[in-house]
C-alpha positions as CSV (number, residue, x, y, z in Angstrom):
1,X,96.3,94.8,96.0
2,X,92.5,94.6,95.8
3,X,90.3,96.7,97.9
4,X,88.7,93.4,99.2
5,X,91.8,92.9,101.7
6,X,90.0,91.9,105.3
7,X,90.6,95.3,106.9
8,X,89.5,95.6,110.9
9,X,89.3,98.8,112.7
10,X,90.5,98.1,116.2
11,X,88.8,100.9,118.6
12,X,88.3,100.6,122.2
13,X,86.5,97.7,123.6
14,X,87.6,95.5,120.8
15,X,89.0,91.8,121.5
16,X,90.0,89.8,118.2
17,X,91.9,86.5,117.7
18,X,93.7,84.9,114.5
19,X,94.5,81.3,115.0
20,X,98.2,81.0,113.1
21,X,99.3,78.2,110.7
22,X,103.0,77.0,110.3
23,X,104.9,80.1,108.1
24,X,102.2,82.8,108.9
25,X,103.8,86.4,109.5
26,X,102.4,88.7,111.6
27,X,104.3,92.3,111.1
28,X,103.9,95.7,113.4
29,X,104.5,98.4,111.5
30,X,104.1,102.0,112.0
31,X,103.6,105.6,109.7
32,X,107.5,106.5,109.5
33,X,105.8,110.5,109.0
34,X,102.3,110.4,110.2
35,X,101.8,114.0,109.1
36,X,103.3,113.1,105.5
37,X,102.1,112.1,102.3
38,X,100.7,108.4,102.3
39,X,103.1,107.5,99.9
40,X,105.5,106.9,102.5
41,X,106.6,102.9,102.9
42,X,106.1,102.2,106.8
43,X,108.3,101.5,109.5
44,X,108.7,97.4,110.1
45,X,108.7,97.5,114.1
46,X,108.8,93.6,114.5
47,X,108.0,90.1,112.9
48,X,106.5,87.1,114.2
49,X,106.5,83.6,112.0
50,X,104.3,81.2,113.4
51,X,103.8,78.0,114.1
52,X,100.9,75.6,113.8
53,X,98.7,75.9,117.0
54,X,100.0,79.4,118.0
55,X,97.1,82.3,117.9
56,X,97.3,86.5,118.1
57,X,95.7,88.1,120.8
58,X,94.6,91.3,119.9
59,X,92.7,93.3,122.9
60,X,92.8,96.6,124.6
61,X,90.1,95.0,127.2
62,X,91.4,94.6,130.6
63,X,88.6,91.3,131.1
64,X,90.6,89.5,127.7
65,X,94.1,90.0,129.0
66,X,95.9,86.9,130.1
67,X,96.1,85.7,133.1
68,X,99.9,86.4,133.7
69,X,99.9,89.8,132.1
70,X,100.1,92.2,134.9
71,X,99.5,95.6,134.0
72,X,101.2,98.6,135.0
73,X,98.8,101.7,136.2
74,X,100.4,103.7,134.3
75,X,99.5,102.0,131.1
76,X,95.7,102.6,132.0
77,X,94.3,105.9,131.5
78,X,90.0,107.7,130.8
79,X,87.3,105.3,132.1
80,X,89.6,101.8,132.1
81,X,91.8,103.5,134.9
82,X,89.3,103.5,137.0
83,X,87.9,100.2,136.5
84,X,91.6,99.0,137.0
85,X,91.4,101.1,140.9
86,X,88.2,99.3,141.5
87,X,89.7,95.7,140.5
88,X,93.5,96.3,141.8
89,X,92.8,94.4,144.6
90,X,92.1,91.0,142.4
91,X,95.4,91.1,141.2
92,X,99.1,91.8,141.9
93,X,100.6,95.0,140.5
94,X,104.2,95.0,138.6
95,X,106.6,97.6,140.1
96,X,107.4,98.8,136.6
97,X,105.9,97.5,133.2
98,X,106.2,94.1,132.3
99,X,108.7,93.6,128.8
100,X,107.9,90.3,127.5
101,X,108.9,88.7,123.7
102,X,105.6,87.9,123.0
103,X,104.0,91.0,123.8
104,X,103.4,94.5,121.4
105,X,102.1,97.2,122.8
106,X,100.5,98.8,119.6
107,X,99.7,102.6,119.8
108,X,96.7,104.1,117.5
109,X,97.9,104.6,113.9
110,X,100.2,101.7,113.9
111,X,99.1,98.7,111.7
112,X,99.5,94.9,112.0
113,X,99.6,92.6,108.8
114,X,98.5,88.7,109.2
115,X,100.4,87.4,106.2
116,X,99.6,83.7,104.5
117,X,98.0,81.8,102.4
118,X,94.4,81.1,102.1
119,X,92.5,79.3,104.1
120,X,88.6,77.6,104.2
121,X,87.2,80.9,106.3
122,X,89.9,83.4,105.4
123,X,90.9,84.8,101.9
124,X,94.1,86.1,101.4
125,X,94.8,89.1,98.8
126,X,98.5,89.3,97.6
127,X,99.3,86.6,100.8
128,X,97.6,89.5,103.6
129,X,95.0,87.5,105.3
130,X,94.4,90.8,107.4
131,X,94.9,93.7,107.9
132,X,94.3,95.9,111.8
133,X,94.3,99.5,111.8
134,X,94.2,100.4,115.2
135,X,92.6,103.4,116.2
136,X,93.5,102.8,120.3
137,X,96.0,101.3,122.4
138,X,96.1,97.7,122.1
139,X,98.1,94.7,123.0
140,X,98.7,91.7,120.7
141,X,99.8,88.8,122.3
142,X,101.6,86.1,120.8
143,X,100.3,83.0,122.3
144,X,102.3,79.7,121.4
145,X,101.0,76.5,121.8
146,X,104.8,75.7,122.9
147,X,107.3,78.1,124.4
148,X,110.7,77.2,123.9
149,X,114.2,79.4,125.1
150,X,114.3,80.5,121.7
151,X,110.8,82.3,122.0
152,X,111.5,83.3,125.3
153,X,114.6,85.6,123.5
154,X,112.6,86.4,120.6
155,X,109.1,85.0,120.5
156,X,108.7,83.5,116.8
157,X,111.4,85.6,115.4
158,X,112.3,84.2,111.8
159,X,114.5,81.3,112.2
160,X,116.1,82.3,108.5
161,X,116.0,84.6,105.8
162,X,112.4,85.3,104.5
163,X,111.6,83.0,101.4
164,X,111.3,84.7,98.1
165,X,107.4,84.4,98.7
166,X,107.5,85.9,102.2
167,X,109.1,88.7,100.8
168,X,106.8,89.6,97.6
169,X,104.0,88.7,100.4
170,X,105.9,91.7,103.1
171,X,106.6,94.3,99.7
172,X,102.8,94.0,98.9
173,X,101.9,95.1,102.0
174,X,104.2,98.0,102.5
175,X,102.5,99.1,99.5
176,X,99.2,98.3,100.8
177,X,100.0,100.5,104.1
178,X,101.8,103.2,102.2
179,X,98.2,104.5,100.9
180,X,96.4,104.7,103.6
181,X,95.5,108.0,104.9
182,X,97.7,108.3,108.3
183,X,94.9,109.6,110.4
184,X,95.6,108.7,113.9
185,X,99.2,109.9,116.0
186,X,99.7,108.6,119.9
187,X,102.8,109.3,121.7
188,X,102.4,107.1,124.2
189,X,100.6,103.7,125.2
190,X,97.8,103.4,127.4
191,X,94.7,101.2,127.3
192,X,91.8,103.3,127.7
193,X,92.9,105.8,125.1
């Protein structure tokens, strides 16, 4: 895969959005051995295939987050925290974390691949539009122009078996991921980190 792949390094502070086409993947993976050699293949956490309209949040910014994501306190931490104490009375709390299809709560050192093909502002390598490398706590949000029971169970899971091109396009970047340097470990998510 060419070194020209569209690689972003998501930090703190860092809202991005990719606006989907029908047949786009979006994959989570993660190091399977962080401290290991970077020959390792990655860990697929979960798959998304999109639909025309849908788009990919990707924030760790309180100010970007949906309107109808509620945040935990415990999933703030370092200077967001207390920005969260100082707004918590603007919005309603959860009880516990919310657990929602269409949300991925990405820790630093995991990676997220925008597979398809090109497209007039975006050039895809080997099918990988993009590439995030985050470096902080993030979500990524799927947002669907429609939401039907079957994304409510599984948002955008793959209706069917991946076609022989979604599959070269998901082995490419496996081997893509597999040799980057593993530089980053978190144990836990929290935006702020």
């Amino acid at each position: 895969m060419p070194d020209s792949v569209q690689t972003i390094q998501v930090r703190g502070d860092s809202t991005l959005c990719w606006s989907g086409r029908r047949g786009d993947l979006v994959l989570w993976m993660r190091p399977q051995n962080p401290l290991a050699s970077n020959d390792t293949a990655p860990s697929f956490i979960d798959l998304w295939e999109l639909l025309d309209g849908d788009s990919v949040l990707i924030t760790n910014r309180l100010q970007d987050l949906p309107a109808w994501f509620q945040v935990h306190p415990s999933e703030v931490c370092n200077g967001l925290a207390f920005q969260f104490l100082r707004d918590i009375g603007e919005r309603a709390t959860p009880e516990e974390p919310m657990e929602v299809a269409n949300v991925w709560r990405v820790l630093a050192g995991d990676y997220i691949a925008w597979i398809g093909p090109s497209r007039p502002t975006t050039q895809a390598h080997d099918h990988l539009l993009a590439l995030a490398v985050f470096h902080a706590s993030t979500a990524v949000i799927g947002q669907p122009q429609t939401l039907d029971l079957h994304d409510m169970l599984g948002f955008r899971a793959p209706a069917g078996a991946a076609s022989p091109e979604q599959s070269a396009a998901l082995r490419a970047v496996a081997r893509h991921v597999s040799q980057l340097p593993a530089r980053y470990l978190a144990l836990e998510w929290a935006l702020g980190d």
